[in-house]
N, C-alpha and C positions, 0 to 999 in steps of 0.2 A: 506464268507457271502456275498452273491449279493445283490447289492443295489435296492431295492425297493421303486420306487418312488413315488407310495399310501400312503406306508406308513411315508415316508418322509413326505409328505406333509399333514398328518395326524397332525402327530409330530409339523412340524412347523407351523401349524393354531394352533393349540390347547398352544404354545409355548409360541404366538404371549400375547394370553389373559393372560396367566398365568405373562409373564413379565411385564406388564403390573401394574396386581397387585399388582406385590411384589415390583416394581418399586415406587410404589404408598407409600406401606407400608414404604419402606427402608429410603426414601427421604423426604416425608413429613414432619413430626415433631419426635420427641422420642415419642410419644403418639400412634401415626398410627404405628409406629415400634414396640411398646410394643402388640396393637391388633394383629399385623401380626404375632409376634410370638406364641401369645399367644392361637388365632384360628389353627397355626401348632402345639402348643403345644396339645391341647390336641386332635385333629387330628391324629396324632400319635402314641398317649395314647390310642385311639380307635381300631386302627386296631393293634398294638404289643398284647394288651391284647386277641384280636381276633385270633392272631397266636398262641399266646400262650396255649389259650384253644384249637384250632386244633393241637398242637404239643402235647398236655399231654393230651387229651380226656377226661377235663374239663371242668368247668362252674363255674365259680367267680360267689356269689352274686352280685347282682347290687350296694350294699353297700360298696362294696370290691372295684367292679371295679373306683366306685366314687373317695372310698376315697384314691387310688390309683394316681389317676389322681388331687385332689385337693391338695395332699400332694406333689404332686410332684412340682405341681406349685408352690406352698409357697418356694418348693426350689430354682426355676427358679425365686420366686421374691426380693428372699433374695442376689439375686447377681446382682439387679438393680444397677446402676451407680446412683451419686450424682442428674443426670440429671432428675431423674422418682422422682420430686416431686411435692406436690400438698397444697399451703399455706402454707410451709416449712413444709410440714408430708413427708416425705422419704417412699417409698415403704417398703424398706429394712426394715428399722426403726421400722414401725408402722403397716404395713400389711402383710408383709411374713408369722412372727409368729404365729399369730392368724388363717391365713389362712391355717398353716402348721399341726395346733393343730385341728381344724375341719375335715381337711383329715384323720387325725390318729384316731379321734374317729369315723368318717367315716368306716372306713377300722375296727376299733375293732368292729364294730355293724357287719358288713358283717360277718366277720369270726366267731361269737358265733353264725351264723342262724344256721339253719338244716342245711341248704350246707355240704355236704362233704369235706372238705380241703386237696388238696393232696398238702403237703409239697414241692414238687418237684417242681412242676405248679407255687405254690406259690412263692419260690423263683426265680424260672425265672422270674414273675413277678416283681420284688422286684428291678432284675437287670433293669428294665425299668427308676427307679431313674435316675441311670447314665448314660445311653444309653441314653435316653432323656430330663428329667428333667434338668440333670448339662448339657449337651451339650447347650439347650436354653439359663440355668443361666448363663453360660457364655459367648453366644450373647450378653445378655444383658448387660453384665459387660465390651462387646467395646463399648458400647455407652456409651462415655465420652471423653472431647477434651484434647489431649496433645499435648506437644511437642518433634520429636526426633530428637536425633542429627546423622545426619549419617555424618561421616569424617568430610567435615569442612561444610557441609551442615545442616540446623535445617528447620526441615518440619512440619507444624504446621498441627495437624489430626484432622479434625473433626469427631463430634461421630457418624457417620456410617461408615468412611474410611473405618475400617478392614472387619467389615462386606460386603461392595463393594465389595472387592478387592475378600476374598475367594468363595464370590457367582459368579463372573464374571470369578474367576480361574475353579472352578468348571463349569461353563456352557461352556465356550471356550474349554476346558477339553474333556469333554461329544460329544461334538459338532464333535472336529476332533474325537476322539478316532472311532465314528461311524462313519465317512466321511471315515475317513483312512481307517477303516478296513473293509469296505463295498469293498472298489476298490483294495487292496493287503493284507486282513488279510486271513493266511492260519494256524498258529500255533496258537490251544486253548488257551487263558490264565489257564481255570479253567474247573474244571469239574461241577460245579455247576452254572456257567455261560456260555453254551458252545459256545454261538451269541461272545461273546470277543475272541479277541485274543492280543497275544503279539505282534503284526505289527501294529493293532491301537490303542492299548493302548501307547506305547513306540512313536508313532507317537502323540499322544493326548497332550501326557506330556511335549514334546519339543516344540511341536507348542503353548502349552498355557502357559510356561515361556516364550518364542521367543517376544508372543504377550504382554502380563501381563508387561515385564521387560522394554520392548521398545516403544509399540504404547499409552500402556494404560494411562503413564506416560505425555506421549505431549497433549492428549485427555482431560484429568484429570487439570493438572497446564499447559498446554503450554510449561514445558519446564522439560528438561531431565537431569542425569548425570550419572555418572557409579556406586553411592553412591548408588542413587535414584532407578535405573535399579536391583542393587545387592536387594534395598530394593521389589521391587514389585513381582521380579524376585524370591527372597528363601521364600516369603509367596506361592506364585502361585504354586512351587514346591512340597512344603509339603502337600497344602489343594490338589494337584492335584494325588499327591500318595496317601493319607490318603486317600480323598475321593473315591480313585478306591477300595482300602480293605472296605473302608465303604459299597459299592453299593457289593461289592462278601457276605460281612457280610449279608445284607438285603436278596439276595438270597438266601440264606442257608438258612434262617428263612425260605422263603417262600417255599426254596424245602422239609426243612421238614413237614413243614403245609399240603404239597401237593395240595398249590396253587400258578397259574400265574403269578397273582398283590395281592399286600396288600387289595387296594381296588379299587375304581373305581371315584377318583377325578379329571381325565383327560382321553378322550380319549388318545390311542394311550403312553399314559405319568404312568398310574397305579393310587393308590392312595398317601395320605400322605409321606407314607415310603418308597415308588418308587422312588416319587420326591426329596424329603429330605435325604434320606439314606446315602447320598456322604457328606453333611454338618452336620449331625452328629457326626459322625468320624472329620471332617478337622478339626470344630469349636476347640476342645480341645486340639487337635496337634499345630496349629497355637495357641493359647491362650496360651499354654505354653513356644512356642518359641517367642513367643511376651512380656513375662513376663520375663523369664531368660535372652534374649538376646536385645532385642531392646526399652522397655520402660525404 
């Protein structure tokens, strides 16, 4: 793959804003974090459900595709952390369910239209819950502060740490994996992705543990140790694997759609699930190895 420096520079203006944003969203408060996911939330929900009717040569009522997307958020609100409250009413608590129960009658008003229902469509659909709805819910379920103990170290997390950490592994990730494989990638990864290969993917994934375990550490607290390194080091790892099956997953979607990009929310970048497709996948891989082994 020859390195194109139009499109680079495509890539990185358009990068520039987009970090910017999400910068905005991730740091600000729990509040700006919960809108940020929440405009990706159902950003996502739009164009999966758009793939899904070009994959099955359907048409969701508009009722459908609603209450699709309201339901799923009631899932995505129901894994809010203690942190998403408002006069002590808990998200979780007090509006998940209600919001959960609207989407389902939502979605029962769509499926008794005229519409056609093809069973198939439908449940690909359905798998959008999990692919997206839980993947967010449990964003939103690292936002909350703990403490861990690594060896004889105790590292106190604030509630975006994790979040930082797999979005920064994912981007440094993405970053080399193209750098690399621009200037020595010659063996495909994938047939469905045929721009990757395995010289800059294997290149992507060493250099953003390398970076993640050692720089990010001093940058973040000032100071380091092998605890600390192991710890930023086997997050960065997993979201940086996962995320690479995530983004081959997202092309398969779109090669059977028998489209380019999801959509069109960045130049040069695609839309939604272009951008997002890699933290889909990591979120729940890390979410788990942060549950069983380090919280």
């Amino acid at each position: 793959m020859a390195f194109n420096i139009q499109t680079f520079r495509t890539r990185a203006l358009t990068a520039i804003v987009f970090v910017a944003v999400m910068l905005t969203g991730l740091l600000w408060n729990q509040w700006s974090f919960l809108i940020l996911f929440s405009v990706i939330h159902f950003g996502c929900w739009l164009e999966y459900l758009k793939l899904t009717e070009k994959i099955h040569a359907t048409i969701f009522h508009p009722y459908t595709k609603l209450g699709m997307m309201v339901m799923g958020y009631g899932i995505m609100l129901w894994f809010c952390s203690p942190a998403f409250q408002i006069s002590g009413y808990g998200l979780k608590e007090n509006i998940s369910l209600p919001v959960s129960a609207a989407g389902f009658a939502l979605l029962l008003t769509g499926i008794f239209q005229k519409n056609p229902v093809s069973v198939k469509a439908f449940g690909f659909a359905v798998i959008g819950l999990l692919y997206i709805s839980l993947s967010w819910g449990l964003m939103m379920d690292f936002y909350s502060d703990f403490t861990i103990r690594i060896s004889s170290d105790f590292l106190v997390v604030s509630g975006n740490f994790i979040a930082l950490i797999i979005i920064a592994s994912i981007w440094i990730n993405d970053t080399m994996a193209y750098i690399v494989g621009s200037f020595i990638g010659k063996t495909p990864l994938s047939k469905v992705s045929p721009k990757k290969t395995w010289e800059g993917t294997i290149g992507g994934v060493m250099l953003c543990v390398i970076v993640m375990a050692f720089l990010y550490p001093l940058l973040l607290y000032s100071y380091s140790s092998s605890a600390v390194a192991f710890l930023f080091g086997s997050i960065a790892l997993i979201a940086a694997i996962s995320g690479t099956i995530g983004d081959l997953l997202e092309s398969k979607l779109k090669r059977s759609a028998g489209v380019k990009d999801s959509g069109s929310l960045m130049p040069g970048h695609g839309g939604f699930l272009d951008r997002f497709d890699s933290l889909l996948l990591a979120t729940p891989f890390v979410w788990l190895y942060i549950q069983l082994f380090i919280k």
